[in-house]
C-alpha positions in Angstrom: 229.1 -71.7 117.2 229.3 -74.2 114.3 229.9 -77.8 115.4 233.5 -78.7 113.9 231.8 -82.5 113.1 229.0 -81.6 111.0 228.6 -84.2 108.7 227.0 -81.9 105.8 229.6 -79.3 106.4 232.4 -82.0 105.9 230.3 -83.1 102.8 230.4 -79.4 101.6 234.4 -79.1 101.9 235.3 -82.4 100.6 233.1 -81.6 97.2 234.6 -78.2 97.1 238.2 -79.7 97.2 237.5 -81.9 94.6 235.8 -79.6 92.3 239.3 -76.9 92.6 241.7 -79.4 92.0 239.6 -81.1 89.0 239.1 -77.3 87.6 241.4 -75.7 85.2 241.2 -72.4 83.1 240.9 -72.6 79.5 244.0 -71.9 77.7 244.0 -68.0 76.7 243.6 -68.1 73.2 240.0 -69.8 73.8 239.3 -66.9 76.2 240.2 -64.5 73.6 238.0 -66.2 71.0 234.8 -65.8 73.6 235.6 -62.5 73.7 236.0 -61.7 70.1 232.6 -63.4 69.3 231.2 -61.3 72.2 232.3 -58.1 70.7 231.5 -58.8 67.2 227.5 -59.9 68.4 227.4 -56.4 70.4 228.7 -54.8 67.1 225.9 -56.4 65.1 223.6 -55.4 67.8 224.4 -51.9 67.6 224.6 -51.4 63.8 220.7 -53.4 63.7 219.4 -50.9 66.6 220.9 -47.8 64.0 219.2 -49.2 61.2 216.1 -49.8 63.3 215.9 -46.4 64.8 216.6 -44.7 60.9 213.9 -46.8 59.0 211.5 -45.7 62.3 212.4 -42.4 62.1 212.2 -42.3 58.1 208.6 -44.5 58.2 207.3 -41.5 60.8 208.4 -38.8 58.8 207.0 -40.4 55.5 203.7 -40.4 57.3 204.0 -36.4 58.9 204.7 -34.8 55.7 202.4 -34.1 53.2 202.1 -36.7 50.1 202.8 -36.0 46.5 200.0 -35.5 44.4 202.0 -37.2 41.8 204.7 -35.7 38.8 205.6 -32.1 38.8 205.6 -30.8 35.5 207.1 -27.6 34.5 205.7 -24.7 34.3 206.1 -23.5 30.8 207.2 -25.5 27.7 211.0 -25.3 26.8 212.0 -22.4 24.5 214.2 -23.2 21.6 217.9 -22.4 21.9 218.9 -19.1 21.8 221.0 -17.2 18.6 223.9 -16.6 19.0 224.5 -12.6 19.4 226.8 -12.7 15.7 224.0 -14.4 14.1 221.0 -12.6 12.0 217.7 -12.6 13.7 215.3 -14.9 13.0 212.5 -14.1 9.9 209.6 -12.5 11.2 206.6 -14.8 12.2 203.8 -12.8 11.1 203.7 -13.1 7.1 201.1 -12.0 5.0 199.1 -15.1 3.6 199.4 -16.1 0.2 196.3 -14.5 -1.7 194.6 -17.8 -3.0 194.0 -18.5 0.6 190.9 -16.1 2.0 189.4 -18.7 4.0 192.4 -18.7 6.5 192.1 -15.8 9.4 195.2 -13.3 9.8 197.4 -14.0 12.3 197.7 -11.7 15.3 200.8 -10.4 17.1 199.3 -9.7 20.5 199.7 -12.0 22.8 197.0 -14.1 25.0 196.0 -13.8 28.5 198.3 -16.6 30.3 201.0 -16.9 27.8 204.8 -16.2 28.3 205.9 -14.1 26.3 210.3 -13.9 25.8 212.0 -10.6 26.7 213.3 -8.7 24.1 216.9 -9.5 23.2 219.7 -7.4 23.6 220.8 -6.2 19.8 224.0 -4.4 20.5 227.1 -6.3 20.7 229.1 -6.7 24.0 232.2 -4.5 24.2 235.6 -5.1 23.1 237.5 -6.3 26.2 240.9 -5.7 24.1 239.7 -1.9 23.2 241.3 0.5 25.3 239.2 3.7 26.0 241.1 6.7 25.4 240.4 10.3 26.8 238.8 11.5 23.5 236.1 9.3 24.0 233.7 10.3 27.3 231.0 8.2 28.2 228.7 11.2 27.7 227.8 12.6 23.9 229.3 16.0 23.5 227.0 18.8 22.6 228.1 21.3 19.5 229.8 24.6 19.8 227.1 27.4 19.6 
């Protein structure tokens, strides 16, 4: 059993009598401001461990894939634009050579190995959407009466 005259035990209640009526709570609106700082450094906390974990994550990827050997260029030059389907077709590019000139050589219209060379185009012009197709007109030719 505890002695009821302890003199550090009387020591001990006295200060803790003391220290409750000498302490006070902060008013709220300082308690709310603690909080609010609180939450807002956890919020920064956060977004810096996301940012953290993406520049990882990108920086080990960058280093797993393969590199690039540098620009990619395209694999055939650019064609020039197209005709229009109304338009005449373009002059012929193999012309005969003027006859002053021998020491030129003929131009040839084969093609070489490894060169593209353009599909033909399609000369016939696209049908009439407004042109109704009657029954006199079959989409196979008719043969002659024998």
């Amino acid at each position: 059993m505890p002695d009821p005259h302890d003199p550090l035990r009387s020591l001990f209640q006295e200060a803790a009598s003391a220290g409750q009526s000498a302490s006070m709570t902060p008013p709220v609106s300082i308690i709310e401001r603690r909080g609010e700082r609180h939450r807002r450094r956890r919020i920064v906390g956060v977004a810096a461990a996301c940012l953290f974990v993406l520049a990882g994550s990108g920086a080990a990827l960058s280093t797993f894939l393969p590199g690039d050997a540098g620009p990619t260029l395209p694999a055939t030059t650019p064609s020039p634009a197209a005709p229009s389907p109304t338009s005449a077709p373009p002059p012929a590019s193999n012309t005969i050579a003027p006859p002053g000139n021998t020491t030129a050589p003929a131009s040839s219209t084969t093609a070489l190995p490894g060169s593209s060379m353009t599909p033909p185009r399609n000369t016939t012009p696209p049908p009439d959407p407004t042109r109704s197709t009657g029954s006199s007109m079959s989409p196979t030719p008719t043969q002659p009466s024998r």
